[in-house]
N, C-alpha and C positions, 0 to 999 in steps of 0.2 A: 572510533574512526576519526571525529573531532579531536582538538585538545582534550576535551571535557571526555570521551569515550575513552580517552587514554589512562584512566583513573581501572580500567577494566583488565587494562592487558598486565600481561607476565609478568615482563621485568621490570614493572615501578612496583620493589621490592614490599615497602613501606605502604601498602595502601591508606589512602589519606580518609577513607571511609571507619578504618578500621579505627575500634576503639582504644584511645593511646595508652590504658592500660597494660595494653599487650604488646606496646615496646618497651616494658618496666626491665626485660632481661636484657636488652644488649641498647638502649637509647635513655639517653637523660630525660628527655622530655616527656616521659610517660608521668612524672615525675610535677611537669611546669606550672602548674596550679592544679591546687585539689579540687578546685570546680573545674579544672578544663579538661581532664582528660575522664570527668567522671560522669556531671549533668551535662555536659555541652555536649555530648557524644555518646550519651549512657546507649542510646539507640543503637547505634552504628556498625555494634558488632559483628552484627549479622552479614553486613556488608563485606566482611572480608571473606565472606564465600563468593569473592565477584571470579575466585579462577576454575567456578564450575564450567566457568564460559568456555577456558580454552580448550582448542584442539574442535570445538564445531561439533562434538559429537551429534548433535542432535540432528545434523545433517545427513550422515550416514543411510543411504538409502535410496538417496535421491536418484532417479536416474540418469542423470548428466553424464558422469564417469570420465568428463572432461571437456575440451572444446569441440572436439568431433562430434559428440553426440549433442553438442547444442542447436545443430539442423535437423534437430527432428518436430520444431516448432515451425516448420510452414507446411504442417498438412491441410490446413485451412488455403493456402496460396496454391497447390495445387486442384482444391476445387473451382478457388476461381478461376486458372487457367483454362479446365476440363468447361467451365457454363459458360467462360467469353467464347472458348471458340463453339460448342456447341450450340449455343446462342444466334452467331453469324451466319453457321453453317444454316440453321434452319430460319432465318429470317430472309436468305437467298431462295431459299426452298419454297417458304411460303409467299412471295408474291405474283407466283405465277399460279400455284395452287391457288391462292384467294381468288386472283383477276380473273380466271379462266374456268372457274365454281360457278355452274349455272345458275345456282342460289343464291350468290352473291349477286352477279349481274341483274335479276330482276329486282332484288332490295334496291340496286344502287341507279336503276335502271337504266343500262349502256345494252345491246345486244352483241351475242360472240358470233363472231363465223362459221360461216356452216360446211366445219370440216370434222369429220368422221374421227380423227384420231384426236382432238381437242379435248375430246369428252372424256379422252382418258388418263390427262395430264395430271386431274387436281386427284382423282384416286391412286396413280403410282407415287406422283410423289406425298403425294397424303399419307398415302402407306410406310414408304420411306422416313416420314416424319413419325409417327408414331412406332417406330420400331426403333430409333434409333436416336430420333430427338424424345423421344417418351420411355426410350432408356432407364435412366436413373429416378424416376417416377415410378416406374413396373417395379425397378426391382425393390426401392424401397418399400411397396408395396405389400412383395413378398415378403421381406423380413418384419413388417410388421403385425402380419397373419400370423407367419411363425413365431412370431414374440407374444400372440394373442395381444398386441396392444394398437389396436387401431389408431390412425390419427390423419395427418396431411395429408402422405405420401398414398394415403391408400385412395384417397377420397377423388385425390388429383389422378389417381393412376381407375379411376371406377371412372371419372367425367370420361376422359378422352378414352375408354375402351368403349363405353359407350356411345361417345359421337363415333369413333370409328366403324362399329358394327353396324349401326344405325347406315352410315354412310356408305357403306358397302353393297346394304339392301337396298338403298334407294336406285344405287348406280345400276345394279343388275337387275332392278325392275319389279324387284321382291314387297318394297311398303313403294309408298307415295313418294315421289322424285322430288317434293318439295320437302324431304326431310333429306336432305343432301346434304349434311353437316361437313364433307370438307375445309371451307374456308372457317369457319368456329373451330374445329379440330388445329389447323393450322393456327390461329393467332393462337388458341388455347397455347399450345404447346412454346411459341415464341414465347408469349408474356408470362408462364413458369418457366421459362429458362432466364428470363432477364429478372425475374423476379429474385430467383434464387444465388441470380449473379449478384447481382446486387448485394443478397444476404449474405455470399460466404465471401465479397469482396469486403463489408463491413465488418463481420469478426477476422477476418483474416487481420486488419487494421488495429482488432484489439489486441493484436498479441505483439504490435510493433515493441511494447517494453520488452519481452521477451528476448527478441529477435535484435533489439539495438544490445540488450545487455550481452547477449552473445557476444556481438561484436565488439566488443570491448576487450574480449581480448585477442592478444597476439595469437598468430597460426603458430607462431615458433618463440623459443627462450634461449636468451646467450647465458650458456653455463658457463662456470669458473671450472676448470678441469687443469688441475698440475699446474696452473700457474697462467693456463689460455684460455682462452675465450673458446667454446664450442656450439653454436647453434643447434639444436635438439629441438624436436617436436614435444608439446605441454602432456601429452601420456608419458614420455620417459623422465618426467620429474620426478624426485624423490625429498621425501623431508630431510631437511638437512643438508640440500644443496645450494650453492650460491649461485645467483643469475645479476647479468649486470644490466639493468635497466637504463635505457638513455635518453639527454632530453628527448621532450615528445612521444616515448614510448609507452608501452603498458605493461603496469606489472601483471606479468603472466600465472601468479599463484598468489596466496594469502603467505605474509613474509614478515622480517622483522631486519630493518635497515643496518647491515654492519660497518659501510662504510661510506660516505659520502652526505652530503644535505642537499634538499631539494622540495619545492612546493609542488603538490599533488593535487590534480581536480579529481573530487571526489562526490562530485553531485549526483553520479549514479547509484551510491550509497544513501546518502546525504540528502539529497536536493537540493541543496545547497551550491549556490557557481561560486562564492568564493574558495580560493586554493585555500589549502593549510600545509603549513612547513613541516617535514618531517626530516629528523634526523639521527642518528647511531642511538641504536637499545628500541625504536619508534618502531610501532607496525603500520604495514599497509596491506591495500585488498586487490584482489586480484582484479584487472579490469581498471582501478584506475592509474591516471594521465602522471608521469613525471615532466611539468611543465617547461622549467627552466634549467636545468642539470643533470648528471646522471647519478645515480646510485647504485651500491650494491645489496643484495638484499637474503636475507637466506632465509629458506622454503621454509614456512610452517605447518601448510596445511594444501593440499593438493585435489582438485579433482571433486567428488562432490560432496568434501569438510570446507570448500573455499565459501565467505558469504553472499560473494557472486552468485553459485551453484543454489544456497537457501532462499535466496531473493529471487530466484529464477522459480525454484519451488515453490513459492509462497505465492508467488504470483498466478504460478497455475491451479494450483491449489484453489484459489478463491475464483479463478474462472470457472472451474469446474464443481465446484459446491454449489449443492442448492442451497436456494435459501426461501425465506417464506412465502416471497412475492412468485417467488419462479413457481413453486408446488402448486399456488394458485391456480397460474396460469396451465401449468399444465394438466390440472384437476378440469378447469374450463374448455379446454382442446378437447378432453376425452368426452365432457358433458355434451358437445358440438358437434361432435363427429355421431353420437347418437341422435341429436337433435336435424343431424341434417338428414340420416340416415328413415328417419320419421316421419320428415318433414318430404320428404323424395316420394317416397311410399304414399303419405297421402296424397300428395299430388298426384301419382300415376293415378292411383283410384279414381282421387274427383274426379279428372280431366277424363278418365275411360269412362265413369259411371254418365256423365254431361255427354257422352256420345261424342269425346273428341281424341281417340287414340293418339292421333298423330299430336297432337297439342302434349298429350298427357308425357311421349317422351322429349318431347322440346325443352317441357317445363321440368321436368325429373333431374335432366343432364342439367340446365340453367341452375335447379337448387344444389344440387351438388357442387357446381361451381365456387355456386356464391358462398357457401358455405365452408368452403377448407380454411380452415384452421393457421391457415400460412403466418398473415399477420400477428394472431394471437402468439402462435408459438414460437413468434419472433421479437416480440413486445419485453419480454424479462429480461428473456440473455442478454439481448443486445446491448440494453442499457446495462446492467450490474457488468459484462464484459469490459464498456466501453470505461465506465464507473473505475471500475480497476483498474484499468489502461492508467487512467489518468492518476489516481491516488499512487500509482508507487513511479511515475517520471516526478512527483512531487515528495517522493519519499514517505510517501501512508503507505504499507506494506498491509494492505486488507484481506487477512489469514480468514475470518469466518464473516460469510455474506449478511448473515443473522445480525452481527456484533454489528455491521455497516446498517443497516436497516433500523436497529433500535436505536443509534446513535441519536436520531433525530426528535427522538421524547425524553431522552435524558432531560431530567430537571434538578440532579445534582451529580457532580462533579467533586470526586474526593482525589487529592493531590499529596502522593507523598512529595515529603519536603526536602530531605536531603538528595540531593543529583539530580531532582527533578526541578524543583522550583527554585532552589540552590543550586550551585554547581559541585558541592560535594568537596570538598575542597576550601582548605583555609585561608584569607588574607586578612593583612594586615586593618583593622580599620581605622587606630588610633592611635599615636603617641603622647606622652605625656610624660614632663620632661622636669628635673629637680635642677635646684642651682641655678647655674650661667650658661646649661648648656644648649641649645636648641632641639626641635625638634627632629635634625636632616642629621647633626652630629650625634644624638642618641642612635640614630637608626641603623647610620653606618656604621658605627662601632657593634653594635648587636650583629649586622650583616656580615660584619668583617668576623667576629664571632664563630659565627653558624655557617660561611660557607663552605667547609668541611664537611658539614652533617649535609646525612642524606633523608632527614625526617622533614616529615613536610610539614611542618608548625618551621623546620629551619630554611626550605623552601621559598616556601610563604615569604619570611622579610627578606632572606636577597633579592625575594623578586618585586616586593614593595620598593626595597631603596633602587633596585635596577631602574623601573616604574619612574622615580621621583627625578632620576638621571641623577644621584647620588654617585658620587666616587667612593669606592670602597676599598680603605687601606687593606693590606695584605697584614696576614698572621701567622704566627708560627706556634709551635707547640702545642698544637691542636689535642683537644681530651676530653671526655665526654664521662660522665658519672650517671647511673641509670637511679633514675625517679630523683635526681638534682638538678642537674645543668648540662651545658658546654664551657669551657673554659679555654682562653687563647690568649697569647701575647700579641698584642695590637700598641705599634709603636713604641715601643718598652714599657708598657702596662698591661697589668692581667686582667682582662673584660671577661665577665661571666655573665650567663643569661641563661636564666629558669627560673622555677617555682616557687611556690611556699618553702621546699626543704633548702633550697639554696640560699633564701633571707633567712630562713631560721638557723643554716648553718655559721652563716657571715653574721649573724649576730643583727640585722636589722630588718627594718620596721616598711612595707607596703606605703606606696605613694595613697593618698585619701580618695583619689581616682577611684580606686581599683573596685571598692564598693559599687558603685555607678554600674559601673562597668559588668561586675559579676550580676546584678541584678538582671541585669539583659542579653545574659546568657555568654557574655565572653570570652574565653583564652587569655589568660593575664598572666604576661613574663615581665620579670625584672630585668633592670639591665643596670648590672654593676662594676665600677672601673677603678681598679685599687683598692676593693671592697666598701667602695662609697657607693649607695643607688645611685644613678644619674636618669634613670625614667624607667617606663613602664612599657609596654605594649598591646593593645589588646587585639584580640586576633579573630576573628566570625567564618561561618562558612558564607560565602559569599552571595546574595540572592540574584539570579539572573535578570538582568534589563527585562528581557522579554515576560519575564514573570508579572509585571506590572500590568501591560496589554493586555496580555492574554487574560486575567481576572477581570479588568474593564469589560473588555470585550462579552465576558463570559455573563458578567452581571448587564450585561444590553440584551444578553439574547434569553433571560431569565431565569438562568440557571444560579445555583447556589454552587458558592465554593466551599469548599470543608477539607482542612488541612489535617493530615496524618503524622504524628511522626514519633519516635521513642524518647527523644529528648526531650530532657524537662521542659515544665510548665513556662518560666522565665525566658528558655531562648526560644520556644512555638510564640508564645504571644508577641512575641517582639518582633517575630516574620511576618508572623499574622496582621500586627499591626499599620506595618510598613507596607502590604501591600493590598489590604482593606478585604482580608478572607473572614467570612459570616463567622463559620465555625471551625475551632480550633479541636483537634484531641490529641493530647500530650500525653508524655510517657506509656505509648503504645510499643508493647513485645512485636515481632514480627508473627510469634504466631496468634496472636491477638487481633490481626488487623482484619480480616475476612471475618470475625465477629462484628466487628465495628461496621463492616459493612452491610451485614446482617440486620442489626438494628439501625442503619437509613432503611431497610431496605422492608422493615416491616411498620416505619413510620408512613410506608404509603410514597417511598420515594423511586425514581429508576436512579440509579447510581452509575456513574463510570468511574472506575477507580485507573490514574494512573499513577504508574510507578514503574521501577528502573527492571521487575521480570523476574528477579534472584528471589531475594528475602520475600518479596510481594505475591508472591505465585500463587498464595491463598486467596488472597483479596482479591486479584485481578480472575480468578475465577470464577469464584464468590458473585461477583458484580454484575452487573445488567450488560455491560459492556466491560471489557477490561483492554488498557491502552499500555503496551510498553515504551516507555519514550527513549531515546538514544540506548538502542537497540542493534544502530545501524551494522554490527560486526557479528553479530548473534541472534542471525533472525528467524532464528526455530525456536523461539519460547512457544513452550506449548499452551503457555497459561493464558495468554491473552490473546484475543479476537481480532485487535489492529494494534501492529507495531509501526513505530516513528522512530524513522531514522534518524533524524536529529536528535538533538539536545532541547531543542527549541520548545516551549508550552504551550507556545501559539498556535502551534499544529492541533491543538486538539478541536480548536473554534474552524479549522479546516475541516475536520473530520466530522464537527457536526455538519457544515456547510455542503459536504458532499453529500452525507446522507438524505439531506434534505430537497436539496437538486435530482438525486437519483429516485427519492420514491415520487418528486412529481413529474418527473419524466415515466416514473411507471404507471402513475397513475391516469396521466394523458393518454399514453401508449394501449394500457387497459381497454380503457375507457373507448378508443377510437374503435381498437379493435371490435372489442366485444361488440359496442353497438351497432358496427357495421354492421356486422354480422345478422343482427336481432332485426335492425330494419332491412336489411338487403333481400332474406330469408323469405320472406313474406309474398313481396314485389316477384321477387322469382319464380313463385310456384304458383303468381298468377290471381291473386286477391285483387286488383283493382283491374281485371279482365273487364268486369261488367260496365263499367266506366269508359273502356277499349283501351288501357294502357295492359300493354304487355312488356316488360323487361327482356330484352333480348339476349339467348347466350354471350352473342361477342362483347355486347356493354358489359354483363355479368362477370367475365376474364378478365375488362378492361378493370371495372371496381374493382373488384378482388385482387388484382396486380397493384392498382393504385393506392388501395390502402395496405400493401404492404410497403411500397414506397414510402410515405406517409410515416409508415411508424419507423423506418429503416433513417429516415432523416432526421426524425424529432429527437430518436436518440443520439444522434450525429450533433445534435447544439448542446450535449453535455463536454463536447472538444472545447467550448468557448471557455470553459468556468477555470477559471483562474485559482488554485488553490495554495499558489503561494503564502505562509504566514501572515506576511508583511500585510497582504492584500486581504485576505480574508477576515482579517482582523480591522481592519481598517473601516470595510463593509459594516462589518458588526456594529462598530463603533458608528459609523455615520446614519447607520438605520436606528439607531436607539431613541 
C-alpha cells in the first residue's frame, strides 16, 4: 500500500526480493557480482512467492458482498436507540410511581393525600413498568433458561418479578403493606435500563472503526463505458473495469492506476496521515482519498476480495473472539449467578428461621440485586472491544485477542530482516571511483547505463543519482547480456556495468574497495567507459530509520532482539551491528525458521516473531505471538495473531503498549467488579443487621448500576492511549 508494500504487487515484474539468480535468463544482472546475487540474497528466494497475495483470496467469505451490506454494523446502535428511549419512557413513569408509593413516603417521611384512587397509581403504573420497561430483561431471561445458561438477564429479570409479586400482595392486602416494593421496582427497572444504555451505547462506539471504514467509500463509481463516463452503483463493478476517480474522491474498489498521477490518504490502511503518490502500473485500495488529482484506475479486486472488506473482517473477527481474560470472566458470571442464587436462599431461611418473613423477602430480592453479574460481564468485552477499536484506527489489525494478551510478557522479539527491518529493496550505499573521475560523474554514467533496465540493482542507481540531483546524459544502443552486464553509448562512448563476468570479460581487474565491501555483505558493480574501470558501486538492502527506535525502544522495555534472516553471515552481522540486535541467525531456510523459533522458545523464552506473512507463515505460528508487519493490502494472513499495516517496526513497542494498557484496564475492571460483588453480597442479606445497618434494595440498584458505570468508564480511558509509533516509542524510550 506504501512504497515499500509495492514490492508486493503484480506488476513490479522483477521482484526486488527475489533471488538475482533467477534473472540469469532474460537480465544481466543476475550475473553482477558473484557474491551479490548469491550471499547477499541466498535468502530471498523465497520471497518471490510474494504473488500468493494477489487477488485477496483469503478474503473470500467475508460477508460484506459490498458497500450495501456494510450497514449491517450498527445493530449495536439500534440497541442504544430501543434503551435511550425506553430508559425516558420509564423514568417519566417512575416519578410519580416512586412519589406516590406509600413506602416510599414514610422512608422519606412527606404524607400523601387522602384520596382513594392515589393508592392506585404506583401499582398500574408499576405494572406498566415491569411489563414493558422489564421487557428486554424477561425475555432475556427466557432465552437464557432455554440456553440452560444462566446469568444477568435471569437474575435481573428474578429481582424485579419478585419485587413485583411482592408488591401486588402488599396492595391487595395479602402480606404486610410495608413490603410495598413499588417505588424499588421502579428505580430497579430505570437504573437497568440506564445501565444497559450506557453498555450498548459504549460498544456500540467500539465498532466506530467499522462504521468509518464503511464510509469510506463511495455510494456510487464513474465507469469508463465506450469512451463516457457512466456512474454505477459499487455491486455492478466487475474486474477489469475502469472507474475514474476525482480529486477528493474514493476509490471505490481495490485497483491498479492506468492513467493519471495522484497522492492518496491511505491512513485507513496504514495509519499513517502522510499521502503517498501513486501513479501508472501503482495499486490502490478501495476507501482511500485521491487528494490532489484525478486518476484512472482499473478494478482488481471487488467486493469482499477488496482489503477494506478484510480489514473490516479482522476487525470483527477480534471483537467477537474470545480470549482468556473474557472466558474468565465469564467462568466468574456463571460462579455468581450460583453464588447469589445461594446466598438468596440462605437469606430467605435465616431471616424466616429469626421469625422475620417480611425481612427474609426484603433481603432475598436486595441479594439478588446486588448480585447480577451486570458489571462483571461487562468488564472484558468492553475493554478488548474498545482495545480493538483503537489498535486498527492505528493500524494494529488485532486477528486473535490471545496474541493481544500475551503480547505483554513477550521477553523476546525475533525480526525477520529483509522487508521488515530493511526495506527489502536495494540502494546504492557507496561509490568508489578510479582515475580523474569523481564520484557524481561515475554515477551518472552507470545511470545513464541502466536506465533502460527494469531490474532493480538498475533501479536502485537512477534512483541514487536522481537522489544526489545528478543530471543524467541520455543513451542509445541499449543491451543487456544475462549474468554479464548492461551496455550503452553515453556520449559517444560505450559505458558497461556489471559483475565479475563483465571484468573478466573486458579483461580487468576490481577496484581494492571491492573486498571491504564484499565482507559486509555488499552488491559490487563495476562501471566501465571505453573498457577502462572508472569506479565501483556497492549496493545494500536498505535498513529502515525506524529500525533503529524501535530496537532502543525494545531494549527499554526488556526485551531481547534476535534477528532472522537467510542471508549470509557477513551481511546479518553487519545489520546487526548497525542497529545493536543481541542476537543474530544467519543463513536460515524459510522452512527452518519456526524451528529457530522453537529453540527460543524452549530456552524458557515468549517469543514474538515478526515478519512479512509469506515465507514466515511457520514461524509466526510457531511463536508466542506472531506479528505480520506491512500487511496493509493483505490482511487475511492466517498465520499471524496481529498484523501491521505499515511498514513501520515501531508498531511492534505499540503493540506491546496496548497489550499492556488493556490487561490493566482488565484487571482494575476485574477487580472492581468481582469485589463489589464479594462485599455487596454480604451487606445485602443482612450480616451486619445486629449492629442495625440494613442495606436497602434502592441503595442496592443504586451500587449495582453504579459499578457498572464505574467499569463502563475505566474502560472508556483506554480512548486516551495514544498508539501512534512515533509516540509509543518515544514513551519507551523516556521510561527507560
Amino acid at each position: 500500500m506504501t512504497n515499500e508494500h509495492g514490492r508486493h504487487s503484480d506488476h513490479e515484474a522483477p521482484d526486488a526480493h527475489t533471488d538475482h539468480t533467477d534473472h540469469a535468463a532474460h537480465d544481466p544482472h543476475a550475473g553482477h557480482d558473484a557474491h551479490a546475487g548469491h550471499d547477499a540474497h541466498a535468502g530471498h528466494d523465497a520471497h518471490a512467492g510474494h504473488d500468493a497475495h494477489a487477488g485477496h483470496d483469503a478474503h473470500a467469505g467475508h460477508g460484506g458482498g459490498g458497500h450495501d451490506d456494510h450497514t449491517g454494523h450498527g445493530g449495536h446502535e439500534g440497541h442504544v436507540a430501543l434503551y435511550r428511549r425506553m430508559f425516558w419512557i420509564m423514568l417519566v413513569l417512575a416519578i410519580p410511581t416512586v412519589l406516590l408509593s406509600g413506602m416510599f413516603a414514610s422512608i422519606v417521611g412527606y404524607q400523601l393525600p387522602d384520596i382513594d384512587w392515589l393508592k392506585w397509581v404506583s401499582p398500574v403504573l408499576g405494572t406498566v413498568m415491569y411489563v414493558w420497561g422489564g421487557k428486554p430483561f424477561l425475555e432475556g431471561a427466557v432465552d437464557e433458561i432455554k440456553a440452560r445458561k444462566p446469568g444477568m438477564m435471569l437474575l435481573i429479570a428474578l429481582a424485579i418479578t419478585v419485587a413485583f409479586l411482592a408488591s401486588w400482595a402488599a396492595t391487595l392486602g395479602l402480606i404486610a403493606h410495608e413490603l410495598d416494593f413499588w417505588w424499588e421496582l421502579a428505580l430497579l427497572v430505570v437504573i437497568m435500563l440506564l445501565g444497559h444504555w450506557i453498555e450498548m451505547r459504549s460498544l456500540a462506539q467500539t465498532t466506530s472503526a467499522l462504521d468509518s471504514l464503511a464510509a469510506l467509500l463511495p455510494d456510487e463509481a464513474e465507469r469508463v463505458e465506450h469512451g463516457e463516463i457512466v456512474k454505477v452503483s459499487l455491486s455492478e463493478l466487475r474486474v477489469g473495469d475502469v472507474v475514474v476517480v476525482r480529486p477528493g474522491g474514493s476509490v471505490p474498489a481495490d485497483g491498479r492506476v492506468v492513467d493519471g498521477r495522484a497522492s492518496f490518504d491511505e491512513s485507513m490502511v496504514t495509519g499513517e496521515s502522510r499521502t503517498v503518490g501513486r501513479e501508472v502500473g501503482d495499486t490502490v485500495s478501495a476507501g482511500t482519498v485521491a487528494t490532489d488529482s484525478g486518476v484512472r484506475i482499473e478494478v482488481t479486486a471487488i467486493g469482499d476480495d477488496t482489503a477494506l472488506a478484510g480489514i473490516q473482517r479482522l476487525v470483527t473477527e477480534a471483537q467477537n473472539s474470545s480470549s482468556r481474560a473474557q472466558r474468565l470472566a465469564d467462568t466468574a458470571a456463571g460462579w455468581l449467578f450460583w453464588f447469589a442464587l445461594g446466598a438468596a436462599a440462605i437469606t430467605a431461611v435465616v431471616w424466616t428461621l429469626i421469625g422475620n418473613p417480611d425481612d427474609a423477602i426484603v433481603r432475598t430480592i436486595t441479594v439478588l440485586v446486588i448480585a447480577c453479574p451486570h458489571a462483571l460481564g461487562l468488564a472484558i468485552p468492553l475493554v478488548v472491544s474498545i482495545a480493538t477499536e483503537r489498535a486498527a484506527r492505528a493500524g494494529i489489525l488485532v486477528k486473535d485477542r490471545l496474541a493481544l494478551e500475551s503480547m505483554r510478557l513477550v521477553d523476546s522479539v525475533l525480526f525477520d530482516k529483509t522487508g521488515t527491518l530493511t526495506k527489502g529493496e536495494p540502494v546504492v550505499t557507496h561509490v568508489d571511483v578510479a582515475g580523474d573521475y569523481t564520484e557524481g560523474e561515475v554515477l551518472a554514467l552507470a545511470a545513464a547505463a541502466e536506465q533502460d533496465s527494469e531490474h532493480p540493482l538498475a533501479q536502485a542507481i537512477v534512483r541514487a543519482a536522481g537522489d544526489r540531483g545528478l543530471t543524467v546524459p541520455s543513451s542509445t544502443d541499449f543491451s543487456s547480456s544475462p549474468a554479464v552486464g548492461v551496455t550503452a553509448t553515453v556520449g559517444g562512448a560505450i559505458v558497461r556495468v556489471g559483475g565479475p563476468y563483465l571484468l573478466e570479460e573486458e579483461g580487468a581487474a576490481e577496484l581494492a574497495v571491492a573486498d571491504a565491501w564484499r565482507d559486509r555483505g555488499a552488491i559490487i558493480l563495476h562501471v566501465l567507459r571505453s573498457g577502462e574501470v572508472i569506479g565501483a558501486l556497492a549496493l545494500s538492502d536498505e535498513i529502515r530509520e525506524e529500525s533503529r527506535d524501535s530496537i532502543r525502544a525494545l531494549h527499554a522495555l526488556g526485551v531481547e532482539v534476535v534477528m532472522i534472516t537467510g542471508d549470509a553471515e557477513a551481511v546479518a552481522q553487519t545489520v546487526a551491528a548497525e542497529l545493536g540486535i543481541d542476537r543474530v541467525l544467519a543463513g536460515v531456510r524459510p522452512e527452518d525458521k519456526a524451528a529457530e523459533v522453537l529453540k527460543l522458545q524452549t530456552e524458557g523464552r515468549r517469543v514474538a516473531m515478526v515478519g512479512d506473512g509469506v515465507n514466515d507463515a511457520p514461524a509466526l505460528a510457531q511463536a508466542d505471538v506472531g506479528l505480520a508487519i506491512g500487511a496493509g493490502t493483505d490482511v487475511a494472513i492466517a498465520s499471524a495473531g496481529v498484523i501491521l499495516a505499515s511498514d513501520d517496526p515501531r508498531s511492534v513497542v505499540s503493540v506491546i503498549e496496548l497489550s499492556k494498557a488493556t490487561y490493566r484496564k482488565m484487571r482494575q475492571n476485574l477487580w472492581w467488579a468481582a469485589g463489589y460483588n464479594l462485599l455487596a453480597v454480604p451487606l445485602a442479606a443482612g450480616v451486619l443487621a445486629p449492629v442495625g445497618f440494613v442495606l436497602p434494595m434502592s441503595v442496592g440498584a443504586v451500587l449495582m448500576s453504579l459499578s457498572t458505570v464505574v467499569v463502563a468508564l475505566n474502560a472508556q480511558l483506554l480512548r486516551r492511549l495514544d498508539l501512534r509509533p512515533e509516540v509509543t516509542t518515544r514513551n519507551a524510550l523516556k521510561g527507560a
